[in-house]
C-alpha positions in Angstrom: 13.6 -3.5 -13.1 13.1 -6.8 -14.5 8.8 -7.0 -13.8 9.2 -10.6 -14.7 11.7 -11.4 -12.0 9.6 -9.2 -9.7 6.8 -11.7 -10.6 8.4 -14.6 -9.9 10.3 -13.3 -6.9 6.7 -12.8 -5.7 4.9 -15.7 -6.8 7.6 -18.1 -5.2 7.5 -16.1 -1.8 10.6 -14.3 -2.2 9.7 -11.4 -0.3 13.3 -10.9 0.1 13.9 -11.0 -3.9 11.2 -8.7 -4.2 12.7 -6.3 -2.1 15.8 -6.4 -4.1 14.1 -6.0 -7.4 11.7 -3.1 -5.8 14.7 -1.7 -4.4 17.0 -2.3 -7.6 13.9 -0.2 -9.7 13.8 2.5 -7.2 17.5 3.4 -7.0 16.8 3.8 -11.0 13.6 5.6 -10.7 12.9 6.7 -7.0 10.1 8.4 -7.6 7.9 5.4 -9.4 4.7 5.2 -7.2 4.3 2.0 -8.5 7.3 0.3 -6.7 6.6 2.7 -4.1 3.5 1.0 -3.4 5.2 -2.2 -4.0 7.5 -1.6 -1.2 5.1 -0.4 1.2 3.0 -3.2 0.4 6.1 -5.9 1.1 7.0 -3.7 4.4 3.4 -4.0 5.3 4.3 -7.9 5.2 7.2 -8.0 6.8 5.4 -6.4 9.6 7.1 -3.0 9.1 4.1 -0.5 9.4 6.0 2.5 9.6 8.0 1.6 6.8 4.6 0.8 4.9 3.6 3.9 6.3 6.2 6.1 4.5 6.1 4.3 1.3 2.4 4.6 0.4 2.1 8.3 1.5 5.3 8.8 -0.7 3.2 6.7 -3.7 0.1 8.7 -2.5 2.0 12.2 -3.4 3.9 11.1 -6.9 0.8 9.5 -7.8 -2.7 10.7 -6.4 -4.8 8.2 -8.7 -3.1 5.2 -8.0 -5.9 3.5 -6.0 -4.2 0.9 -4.7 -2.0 2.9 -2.9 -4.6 5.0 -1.1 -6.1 1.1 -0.6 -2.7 -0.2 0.8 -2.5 3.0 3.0 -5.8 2.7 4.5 -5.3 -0.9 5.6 -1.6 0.3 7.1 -3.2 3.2 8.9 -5.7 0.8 10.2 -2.8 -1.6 11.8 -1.7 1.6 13.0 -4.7 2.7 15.0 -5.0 5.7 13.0 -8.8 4.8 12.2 -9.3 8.4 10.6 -6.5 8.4 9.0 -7.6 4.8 7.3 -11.2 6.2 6.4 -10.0 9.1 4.9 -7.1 6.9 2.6 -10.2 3.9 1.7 -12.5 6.8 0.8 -9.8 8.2 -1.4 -9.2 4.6 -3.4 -13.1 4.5 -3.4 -13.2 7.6 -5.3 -11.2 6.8 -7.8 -12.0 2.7 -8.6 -14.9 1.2 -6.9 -13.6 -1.7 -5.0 -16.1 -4.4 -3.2 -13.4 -5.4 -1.3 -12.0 -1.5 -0.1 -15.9 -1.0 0.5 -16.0 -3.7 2.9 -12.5 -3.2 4.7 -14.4 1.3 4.6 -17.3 -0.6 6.5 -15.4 -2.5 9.1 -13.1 0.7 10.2 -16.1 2.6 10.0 -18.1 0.2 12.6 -14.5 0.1 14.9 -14.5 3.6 14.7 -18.1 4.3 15.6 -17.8 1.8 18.4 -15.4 3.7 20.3 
């Protein structure tokens, strides 16, 4: 996988590049939770939660200490309506980086979830 193309694919709004190159890497090295996380972030996009969904947990279980992952996953879960599921995943990247922005999104599931 050509990271620079993957840039540039991204950075022009290719989404559809992207998903070539993420897919290109993959097929090479299937079990990269980077691209992993890649492709459950351009899934997450494209409106695809379930797709998200599978990606990030498979990420999540190559690669336990890839933050953004359990970050990515938490947001998915919360599209979901899996709010337990979310706090349990933003709690997880919170543990391993602290992230102003993962505290926040922690916060706002947190207040939906205690809201009922």
């Amino acid at each position: 996988l050509d990271q620079l193309d993957l840039a540039v694919a991204l950075d022009a709004g290719d989404a559809d590049g992207a998903q070539r190159d993420v897919d290109a890497g993959l097929s090479v090295d299937p079990d990269s939770a980077h691209l992993l996380s890649l492709r459950g972030q351009l899934c997450q996009d494209a409106g695809d939660l379930e797709g998200a969904r599978a990606s990030l947990d498979a990420a999540t279980r190559v690669d336990p200490g890839l933050a953004a992952a359990w970050a990515n996953l938490g947001s998915v879960l919360y599209d979901l309506g899996d709010l337990v599921g979310s706090i349990a995943s933003l709690e997880g990247s919170l543990a391993l980086i602290d992230d102003a922005d993962v505290r926040d999104n922690l916060a706002v599931v947190s207040r939906v979830l205690a809201a009922g």
